[in-house]
C-alpha positions as CSV (number, residue, x, y, z in Angstrom):
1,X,-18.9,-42.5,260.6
2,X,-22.0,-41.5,258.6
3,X,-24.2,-44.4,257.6
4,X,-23.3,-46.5,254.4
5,X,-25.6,-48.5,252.7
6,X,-24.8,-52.1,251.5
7,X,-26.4,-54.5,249.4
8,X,-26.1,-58.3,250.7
9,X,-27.1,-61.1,248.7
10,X,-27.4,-65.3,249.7
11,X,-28.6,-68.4,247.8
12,X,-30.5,-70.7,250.0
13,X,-29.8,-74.1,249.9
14,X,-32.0,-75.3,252.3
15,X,-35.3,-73.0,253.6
16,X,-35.9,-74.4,257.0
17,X,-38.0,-72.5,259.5
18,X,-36.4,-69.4,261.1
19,X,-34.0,-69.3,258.7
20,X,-34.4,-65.7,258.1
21,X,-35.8,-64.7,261.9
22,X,-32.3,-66.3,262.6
23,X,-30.2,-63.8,260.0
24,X,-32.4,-60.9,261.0
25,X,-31.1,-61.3,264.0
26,X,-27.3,-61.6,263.8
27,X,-27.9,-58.1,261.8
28,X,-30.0,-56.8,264.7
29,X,-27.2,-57.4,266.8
30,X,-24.3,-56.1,265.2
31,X,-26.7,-53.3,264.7
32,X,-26.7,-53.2,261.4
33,X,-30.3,-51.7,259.9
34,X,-32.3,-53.9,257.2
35,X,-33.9,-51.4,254.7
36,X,-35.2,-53.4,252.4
37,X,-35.6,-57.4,251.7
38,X,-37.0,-59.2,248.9
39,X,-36.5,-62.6,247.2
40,X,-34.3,-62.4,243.9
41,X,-35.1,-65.2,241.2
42,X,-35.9,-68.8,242.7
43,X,-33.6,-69.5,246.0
44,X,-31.9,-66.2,246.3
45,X,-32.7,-63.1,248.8
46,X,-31.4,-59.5,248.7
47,X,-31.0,-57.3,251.2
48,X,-30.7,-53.5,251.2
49,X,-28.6,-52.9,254.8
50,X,-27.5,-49.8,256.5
51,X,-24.8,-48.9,259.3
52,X,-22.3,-46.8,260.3
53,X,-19.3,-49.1,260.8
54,X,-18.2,-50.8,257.9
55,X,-16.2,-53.3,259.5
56,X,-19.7,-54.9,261.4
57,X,-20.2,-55.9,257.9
58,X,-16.6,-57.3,257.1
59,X,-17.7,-59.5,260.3
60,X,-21.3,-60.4,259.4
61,X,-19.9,-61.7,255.9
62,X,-17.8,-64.0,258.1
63,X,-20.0,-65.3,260.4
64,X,-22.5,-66.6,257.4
65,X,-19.4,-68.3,256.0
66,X,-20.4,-70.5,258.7
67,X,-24.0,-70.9,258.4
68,X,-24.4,-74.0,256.2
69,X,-27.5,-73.4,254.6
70,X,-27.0,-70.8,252.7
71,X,-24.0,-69.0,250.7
72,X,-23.8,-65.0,250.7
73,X,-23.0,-64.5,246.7
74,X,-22.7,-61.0,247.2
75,X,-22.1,-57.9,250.0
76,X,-20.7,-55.1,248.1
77,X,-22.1,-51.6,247.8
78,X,-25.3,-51.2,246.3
79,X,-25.0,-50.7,242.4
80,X,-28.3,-49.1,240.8
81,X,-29.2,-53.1,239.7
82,X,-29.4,-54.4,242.7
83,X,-31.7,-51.7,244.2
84,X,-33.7,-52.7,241.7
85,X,-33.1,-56.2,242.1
86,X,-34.5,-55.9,246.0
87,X,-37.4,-53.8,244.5
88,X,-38.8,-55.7,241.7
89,X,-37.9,-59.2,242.8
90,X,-35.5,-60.2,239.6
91,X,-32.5,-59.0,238.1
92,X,-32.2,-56.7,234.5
93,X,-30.9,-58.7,231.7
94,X,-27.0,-57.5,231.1
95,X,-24.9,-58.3,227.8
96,X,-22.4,-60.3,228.3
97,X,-19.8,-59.0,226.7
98,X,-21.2,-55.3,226.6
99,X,-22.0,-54.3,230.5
100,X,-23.4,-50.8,229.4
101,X,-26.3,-52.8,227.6
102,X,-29.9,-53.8,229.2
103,X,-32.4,-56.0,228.1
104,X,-36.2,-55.5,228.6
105,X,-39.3,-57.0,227.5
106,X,-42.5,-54.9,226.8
107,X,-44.0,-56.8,230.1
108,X,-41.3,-55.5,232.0
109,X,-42.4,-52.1,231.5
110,X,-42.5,-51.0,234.7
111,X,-38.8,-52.0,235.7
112,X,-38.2,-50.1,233.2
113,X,-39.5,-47.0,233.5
114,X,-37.8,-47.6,237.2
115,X,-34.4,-48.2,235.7
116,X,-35.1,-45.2,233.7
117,X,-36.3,-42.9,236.6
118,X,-33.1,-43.7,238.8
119,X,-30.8,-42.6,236.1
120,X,-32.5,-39.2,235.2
121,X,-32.8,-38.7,238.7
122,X,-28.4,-38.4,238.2
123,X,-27.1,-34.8,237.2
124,X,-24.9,-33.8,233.9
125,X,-23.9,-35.0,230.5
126,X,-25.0,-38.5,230.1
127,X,-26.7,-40.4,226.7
128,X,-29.0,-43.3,227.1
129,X,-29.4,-45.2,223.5
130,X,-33.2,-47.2,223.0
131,X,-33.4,-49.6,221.0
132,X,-36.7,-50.8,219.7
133,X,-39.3,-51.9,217.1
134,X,-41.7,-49.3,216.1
135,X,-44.9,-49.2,218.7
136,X,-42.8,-51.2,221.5
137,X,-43.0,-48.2,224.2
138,X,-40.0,-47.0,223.9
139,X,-41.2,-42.8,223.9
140,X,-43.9,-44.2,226.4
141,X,-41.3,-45.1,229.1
142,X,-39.2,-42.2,228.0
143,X,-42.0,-39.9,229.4
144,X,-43.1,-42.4,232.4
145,X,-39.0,-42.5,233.6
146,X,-39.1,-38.5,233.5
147,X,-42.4,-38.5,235.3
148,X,-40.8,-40.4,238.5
149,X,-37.5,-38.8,238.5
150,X,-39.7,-35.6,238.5
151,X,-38.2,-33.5,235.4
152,X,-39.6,-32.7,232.9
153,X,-38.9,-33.5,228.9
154,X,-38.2,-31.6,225.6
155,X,-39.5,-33.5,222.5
156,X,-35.9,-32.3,220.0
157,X,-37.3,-35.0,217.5
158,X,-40.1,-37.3,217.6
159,X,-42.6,-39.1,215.4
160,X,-45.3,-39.1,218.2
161,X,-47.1,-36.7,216.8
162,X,-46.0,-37.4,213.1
163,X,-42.5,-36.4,212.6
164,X,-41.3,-33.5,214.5
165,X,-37.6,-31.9,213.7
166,X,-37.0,-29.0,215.9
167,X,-35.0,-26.3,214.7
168,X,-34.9,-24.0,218.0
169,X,-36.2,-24.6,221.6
170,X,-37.4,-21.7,224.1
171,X,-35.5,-20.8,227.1
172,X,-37.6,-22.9,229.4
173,X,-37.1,-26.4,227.4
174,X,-33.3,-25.6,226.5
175,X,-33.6,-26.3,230.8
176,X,-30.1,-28.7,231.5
177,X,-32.6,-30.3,234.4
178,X,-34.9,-31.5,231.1
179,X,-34.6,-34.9,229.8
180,X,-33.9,-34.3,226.0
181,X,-36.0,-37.0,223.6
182,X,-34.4,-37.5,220.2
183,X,-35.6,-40.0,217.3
184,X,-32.2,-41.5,216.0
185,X,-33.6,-41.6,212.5
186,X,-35.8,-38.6,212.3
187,X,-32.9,-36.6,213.3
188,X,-30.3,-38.0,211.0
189,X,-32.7,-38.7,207.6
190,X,-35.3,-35.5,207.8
191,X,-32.5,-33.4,209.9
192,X,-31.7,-29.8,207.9
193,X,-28.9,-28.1,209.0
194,X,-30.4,-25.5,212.0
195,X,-31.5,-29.1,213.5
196,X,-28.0,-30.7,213.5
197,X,-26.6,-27.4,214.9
198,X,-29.2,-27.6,217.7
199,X,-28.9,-30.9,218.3
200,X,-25.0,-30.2,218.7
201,X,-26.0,-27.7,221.4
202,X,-27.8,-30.3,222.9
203,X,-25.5,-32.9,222.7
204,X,-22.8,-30.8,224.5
205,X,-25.0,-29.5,227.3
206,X,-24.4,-31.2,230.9
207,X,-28.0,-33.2,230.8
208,X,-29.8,-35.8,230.2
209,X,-30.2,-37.3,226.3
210,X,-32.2,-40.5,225.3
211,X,-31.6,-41.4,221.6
212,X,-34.4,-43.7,220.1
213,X,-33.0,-46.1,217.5
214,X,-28.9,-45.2,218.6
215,X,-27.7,-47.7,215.7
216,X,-29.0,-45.2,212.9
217,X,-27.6,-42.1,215.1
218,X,-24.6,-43.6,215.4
219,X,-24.2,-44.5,211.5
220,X,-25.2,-41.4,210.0
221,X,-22.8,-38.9,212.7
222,X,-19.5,-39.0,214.1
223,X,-20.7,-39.9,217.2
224,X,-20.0,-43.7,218.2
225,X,-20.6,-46.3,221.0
226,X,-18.1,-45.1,223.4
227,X,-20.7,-41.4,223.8
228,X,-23.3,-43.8,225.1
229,X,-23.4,-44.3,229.1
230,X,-26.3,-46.9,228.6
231,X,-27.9,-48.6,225.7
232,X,-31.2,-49.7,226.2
233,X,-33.1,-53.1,224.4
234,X,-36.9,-52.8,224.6
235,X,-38.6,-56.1,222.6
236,X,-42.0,-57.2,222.6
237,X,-41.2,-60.7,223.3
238,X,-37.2,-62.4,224.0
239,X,-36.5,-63.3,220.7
240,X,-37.7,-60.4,218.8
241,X,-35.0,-59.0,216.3
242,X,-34.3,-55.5,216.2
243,X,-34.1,-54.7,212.5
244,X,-34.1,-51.0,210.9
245,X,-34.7,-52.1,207.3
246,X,-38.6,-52.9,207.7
247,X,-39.2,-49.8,208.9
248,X,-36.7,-46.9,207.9
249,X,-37.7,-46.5,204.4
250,X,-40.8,-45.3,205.9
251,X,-39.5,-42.5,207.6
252,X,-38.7,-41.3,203.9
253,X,-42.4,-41.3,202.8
254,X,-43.3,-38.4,205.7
């Protein structure tokens, strides 16, 4: 069998000494490769593992049944949260009740730009909404995500450099590899038509697309929540509210 990686998660109930020399060593022989370890939020540890017979793992999860001081919570393949989780030490901030939605604060940044760098890294058609007051980062970690998944961007609208409303793109940005950047609002309230037709091109291409402000997008086109692969939250502090009132009739005044 080729070797499968898995992600294996405990709470610890009681840390006594050895604790994890005496885990690391069950795994060592079954054989079963540790590739990463990290604790997760307060008494939890993750575990990145790798092997090439699944069934050591059925048997590990069985044995630690056993162990009374801690309680495996998860050992399941590795989603792209839990990679992160082992990485960064704490787990993103999901809705509830909408699982395609993540939460981030502006000192979070870097998890962010993370999260955002292991999804452009995946090929074809997908479309990332962020959410976001004005001057939060949002463009910033836009740029920093495409930076570590190595592609490169194309600016479709923006107001980074004032407003800019593309009406045509060169061969070289019109790339499918490119991470396209479009401004929700800039592209709906200043659009003309040769911009809605390019951004249709775009929108249909097998790539990447990250809509700023996805709520305005979403209102002013026909295309709806169920386009979206990931929305995105980014707030300066928890209980910031998201609001486009303040700031949309400025967009106008350009």
């Amino acid at each position: 069998m080729e070797y499968q990686q898995w992600y294996m998660e405990y709470k610890i109930h009681k840390n006594r000494p050895g604790l994890l020399g005496d885990i690391a060593s069950l795994l060592g022989m079954l054989e079963v490769n540790i590739l990463t370890i990290n604790g997760v939020e307060g008494k939890t540890r993750g575990m990145l593992l790798q092997t090439n017979d699944n069934e050591k793992i059925n048997l590990m999860g069985q044995m630690l049944k056993k162990v009374d001081n801690i309680t495996v919570t998860a050992l399941r393949t590795p989603k792209l949260v839990d990679i992160l989780a082992v990485r960064h030490g704490r787990y993103i901030e999901r809705d509830s009740d909408d699982h395609k939605t993540f939460r981030f604060t502006r000192d979070e940044l870097g998890l962010l730009v993370d999260f955002l760098g292991e999804i452009f890294k995946r090929e074809g058609h997908q479309v990332i909404g962020l959410r976001g007051m004005p001057r939060v980062g949002k463009t910033e970690s836009i740029i920093a995500g495409s930076v570590c998944a190595m592609k490169h961007w194309t600016f479709v609208s923006s107001t980074l450099l004032r407003q800019t409303v593309r009406s045509q793109l060169s061969e070289e940005e019109m790339n499918p590899n490119n991470v396209f950047i479009i401004d929700g609002i800039v592209s709906t309230i200043r659009s003309n038509e040769k911009h809605y037709h390019l951004l249709e091109n775009i929108m249909k291409m097998p790539s990447t697309k990250v809509i700023e402000h996805p709520d305005i997008f979403m209102r002013e086109t026909n295309y709806g929540p169920q386009d979206f692969d990931y929305i995105i939250e980014l707030r300066n502090t928890p209980e910031e509210e998201i609001t486009y009132e303040t700031f949309t009739v400025n967009y106008n005044d350009f």
